[in-house]
C-alpha positions in Angstrom: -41.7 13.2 13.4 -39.2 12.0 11.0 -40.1 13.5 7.5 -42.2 16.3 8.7 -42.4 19.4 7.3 -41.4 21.2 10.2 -37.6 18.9 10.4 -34.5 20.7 10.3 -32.5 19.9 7.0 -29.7 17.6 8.2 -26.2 19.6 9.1 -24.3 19.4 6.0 -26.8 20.6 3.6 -27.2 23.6 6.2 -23.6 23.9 5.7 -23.7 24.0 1.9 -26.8 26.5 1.6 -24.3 28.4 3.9 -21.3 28.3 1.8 -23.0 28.6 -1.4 -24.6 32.1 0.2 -21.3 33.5 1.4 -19.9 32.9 -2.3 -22.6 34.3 -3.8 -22.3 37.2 -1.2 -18.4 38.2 -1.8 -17.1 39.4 -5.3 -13.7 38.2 -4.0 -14.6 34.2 -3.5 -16.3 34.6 -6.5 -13.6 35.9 -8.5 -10.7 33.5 -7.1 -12.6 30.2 -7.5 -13.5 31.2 -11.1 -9.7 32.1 -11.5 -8.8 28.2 -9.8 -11.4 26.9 -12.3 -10.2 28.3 -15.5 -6.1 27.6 -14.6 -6.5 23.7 -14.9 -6.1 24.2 -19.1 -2.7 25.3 -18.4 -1.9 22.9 -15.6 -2.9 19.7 -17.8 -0.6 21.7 -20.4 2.7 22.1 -17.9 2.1 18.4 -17.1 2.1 17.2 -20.6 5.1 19.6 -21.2 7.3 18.7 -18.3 7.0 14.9 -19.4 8.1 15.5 -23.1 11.0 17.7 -21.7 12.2 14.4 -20.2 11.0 14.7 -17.0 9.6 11.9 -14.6 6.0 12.2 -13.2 7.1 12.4 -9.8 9.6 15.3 -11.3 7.1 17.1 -13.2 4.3 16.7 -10.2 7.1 17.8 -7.1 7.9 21.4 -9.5 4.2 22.2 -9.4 3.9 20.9 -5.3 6.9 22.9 -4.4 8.0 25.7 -7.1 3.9 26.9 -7.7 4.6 29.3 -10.0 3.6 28.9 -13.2 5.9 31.2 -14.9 9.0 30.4 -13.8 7.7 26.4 -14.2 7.0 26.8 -18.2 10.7 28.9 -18.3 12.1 26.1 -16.0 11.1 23.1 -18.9 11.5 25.5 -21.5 15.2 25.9 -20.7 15.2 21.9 -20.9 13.4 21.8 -24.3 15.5 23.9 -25.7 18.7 21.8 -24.6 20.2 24.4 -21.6 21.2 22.8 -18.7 19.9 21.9 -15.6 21.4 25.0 -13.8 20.3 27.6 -16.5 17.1 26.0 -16.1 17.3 26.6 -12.3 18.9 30.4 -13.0 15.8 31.4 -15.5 13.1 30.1 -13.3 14.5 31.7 -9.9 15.1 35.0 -11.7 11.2 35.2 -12.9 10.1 33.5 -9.4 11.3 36.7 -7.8 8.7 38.8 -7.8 7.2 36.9 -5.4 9.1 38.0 -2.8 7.8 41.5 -3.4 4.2 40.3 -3.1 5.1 38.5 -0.3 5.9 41.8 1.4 2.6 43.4 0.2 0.4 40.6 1.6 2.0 40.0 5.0 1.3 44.3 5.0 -2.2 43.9 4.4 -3.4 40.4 6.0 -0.6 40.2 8.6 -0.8 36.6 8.8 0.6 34.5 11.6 1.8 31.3 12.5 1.3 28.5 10.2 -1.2 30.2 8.1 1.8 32.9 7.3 3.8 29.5 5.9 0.7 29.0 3.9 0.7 32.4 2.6 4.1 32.2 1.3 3.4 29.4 -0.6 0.4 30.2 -2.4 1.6 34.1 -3.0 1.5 33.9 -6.8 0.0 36.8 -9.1 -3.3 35.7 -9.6 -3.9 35.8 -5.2 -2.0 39.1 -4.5 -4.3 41.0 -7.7 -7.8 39.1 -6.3 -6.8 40.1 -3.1 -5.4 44.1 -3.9 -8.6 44.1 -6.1 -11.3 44.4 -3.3 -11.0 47.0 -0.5 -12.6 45.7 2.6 -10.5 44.0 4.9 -12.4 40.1 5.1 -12.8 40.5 1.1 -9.0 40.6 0.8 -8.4 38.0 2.8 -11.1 35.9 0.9 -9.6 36.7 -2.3 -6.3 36.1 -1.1 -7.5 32.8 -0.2 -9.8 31.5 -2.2 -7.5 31.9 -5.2 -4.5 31.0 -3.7 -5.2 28.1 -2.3 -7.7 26.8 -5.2 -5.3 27.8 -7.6 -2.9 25.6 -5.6 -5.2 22.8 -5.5 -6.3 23.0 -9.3 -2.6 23.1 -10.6 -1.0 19.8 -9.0 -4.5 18.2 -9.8 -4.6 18.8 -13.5 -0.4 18.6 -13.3 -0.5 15.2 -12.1 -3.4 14.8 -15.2 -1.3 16.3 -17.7 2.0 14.3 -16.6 -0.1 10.8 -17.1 -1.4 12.2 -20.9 2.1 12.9 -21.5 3.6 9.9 -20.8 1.3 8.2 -22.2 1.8 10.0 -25.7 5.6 8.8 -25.6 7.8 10.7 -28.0 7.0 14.9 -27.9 8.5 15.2 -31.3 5.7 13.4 -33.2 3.2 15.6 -31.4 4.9 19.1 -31.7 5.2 19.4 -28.2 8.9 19.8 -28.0 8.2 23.3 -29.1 5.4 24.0 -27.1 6.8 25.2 -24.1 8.4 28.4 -25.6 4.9 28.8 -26.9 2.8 28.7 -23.3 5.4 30.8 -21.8 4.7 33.5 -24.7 0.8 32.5 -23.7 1.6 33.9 -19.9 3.7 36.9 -20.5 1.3 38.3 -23.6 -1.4 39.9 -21.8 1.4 41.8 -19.3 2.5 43.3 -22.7 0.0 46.0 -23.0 1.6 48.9 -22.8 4.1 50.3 -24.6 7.1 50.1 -22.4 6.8 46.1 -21.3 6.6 45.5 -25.0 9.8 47.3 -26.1 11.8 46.0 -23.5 10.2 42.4 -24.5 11.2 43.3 -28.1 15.0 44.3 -26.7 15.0 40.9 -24.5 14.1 38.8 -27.5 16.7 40.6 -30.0 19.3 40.1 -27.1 18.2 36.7 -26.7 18.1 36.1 -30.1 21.9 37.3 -31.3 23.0 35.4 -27.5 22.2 32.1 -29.1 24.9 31.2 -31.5 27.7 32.1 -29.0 26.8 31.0 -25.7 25.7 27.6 -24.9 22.0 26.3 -24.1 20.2 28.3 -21.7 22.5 31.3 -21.1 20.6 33.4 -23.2 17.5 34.1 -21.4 19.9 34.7 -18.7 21.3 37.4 -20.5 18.1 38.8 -21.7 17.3 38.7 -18.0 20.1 40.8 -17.1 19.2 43.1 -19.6 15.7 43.6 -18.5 17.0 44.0 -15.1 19.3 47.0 -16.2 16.5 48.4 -17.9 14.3 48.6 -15.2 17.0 49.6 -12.5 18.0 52.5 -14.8 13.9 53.7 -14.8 14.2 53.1 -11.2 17.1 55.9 -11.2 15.4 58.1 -13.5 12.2 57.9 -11.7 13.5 59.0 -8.2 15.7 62.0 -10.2 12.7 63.4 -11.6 11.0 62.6 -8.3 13.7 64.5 -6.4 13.7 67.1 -8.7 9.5 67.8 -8.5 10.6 68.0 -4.7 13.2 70.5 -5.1 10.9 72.7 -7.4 8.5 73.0 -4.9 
């Protein structure tokens, strides 16, 4: 009878107990929803942003659809803030945006995925999926993390970018807010906690003094692509000196 004790709970609430039990079952889930939850600050914040840096909705909302990267989004605007052109813009974000590539090669070696779910992959390898996913060390718990915070990362950041993008607009001018300042400011928000040991933080100090004595004699944005450069000659030159003293600890032996 309809209503009885003994009925079966109608299909989708079976289907929610179910999902709510796998979540609660698998540290990775867990940690890459709770990762998609706490991003949408920062994507209300790059909306807001991208719209006092003169940028259209549509604009602001197609960098988070097809860039998804939040890093080389904030240094992308903050070019634009700052009065660099469109291209040095361009050059700053692809340079940071790099380092995807590399955990695009890590991912497809440990999920292997194929077909139109390796598309998908691409687009949602970002840092916060490949750590939740090189955090756990079964198999189906990396490819949950992977996921799970790719994809709801992904889904969190145009939401709350589209959100931001209609509060800035509808503030009007940046400058009476502050915000035409405030781009330089979340980008320092991202690359702080990555400065915690000793190394990253002197060669952020070098980057900044670089950047910093680049500014009165090159035009807008063609300082951070210096201070780029820079970085990037640091960190080939530890590359070299790393493989001579690993070459050498071979030859010892």
């Amino acid at each position: 009878m309809p209503g009885s004790p003994s009925e079966a709970p109608p299909q989708p609430e079976v289907a929610w107990r179910s999902l709510l039990s796998t979540v609660r079952a698998s540290p990775a889930l867990q940690a890459g929803l709770s990762i998609a939850i706490a991003i949408g600050p920062l994507g209300i914040s790059f909306g807001a942003l991208g719209t006092a840096t003169g940028l259209s909705m549509l604009e602001v909302c197609a960098l988070s659809l097809l860039t998804f990267s939040g890093g080389s989004q904030f240094a992308f605007i903050g070019v634009l803030a700052g009065g660099g052109s469109p291209a040095s813009a361009l050059g700053a974000s692809t340079l940071l945006g790099l380092r995807n590539g590399v955990y695009g090669m890590q991912i497809n070696t440990l999920l292997h995925p194929q077909g139109w779910r390796r598309l998908a992959a691409a687009q949602v390898t970002i840092d916060e999926s490949t750590a939740t996913a090189l955090a756990q060390e079964e198999r189906v718990e990396q490819a949950r993390g992977f996921w799970s915070a790719g994809l709801g990362i992904f889904v969190m950041w145009n939401a709350t970018t589209l959100v931001g993008a209609v509060v800035g607009e509808a503030l009007g001018d940046a400058r009476q807010w502050g915000l035409d300042g405030a781009a330089a400011a979340a980008f320092l928000g991202l690359l702080w906690p990555r400065l915690r040991a000793g190394e990253p933080m002197a060669i952020a100090a070098c980057c900044a003094v670089v950047t910093a004595v680049s500014v009165p004699l090159l035009p807008p944005g063609v300082p951070i692509l210096v201070a780029a450069a820079v970085a990037a000659l640091i960190g080939w030159s530890r590359l070299r000196r790393d493989s001579a003293e690993a070459a050498a600890g071979r030859s010892l032996r």
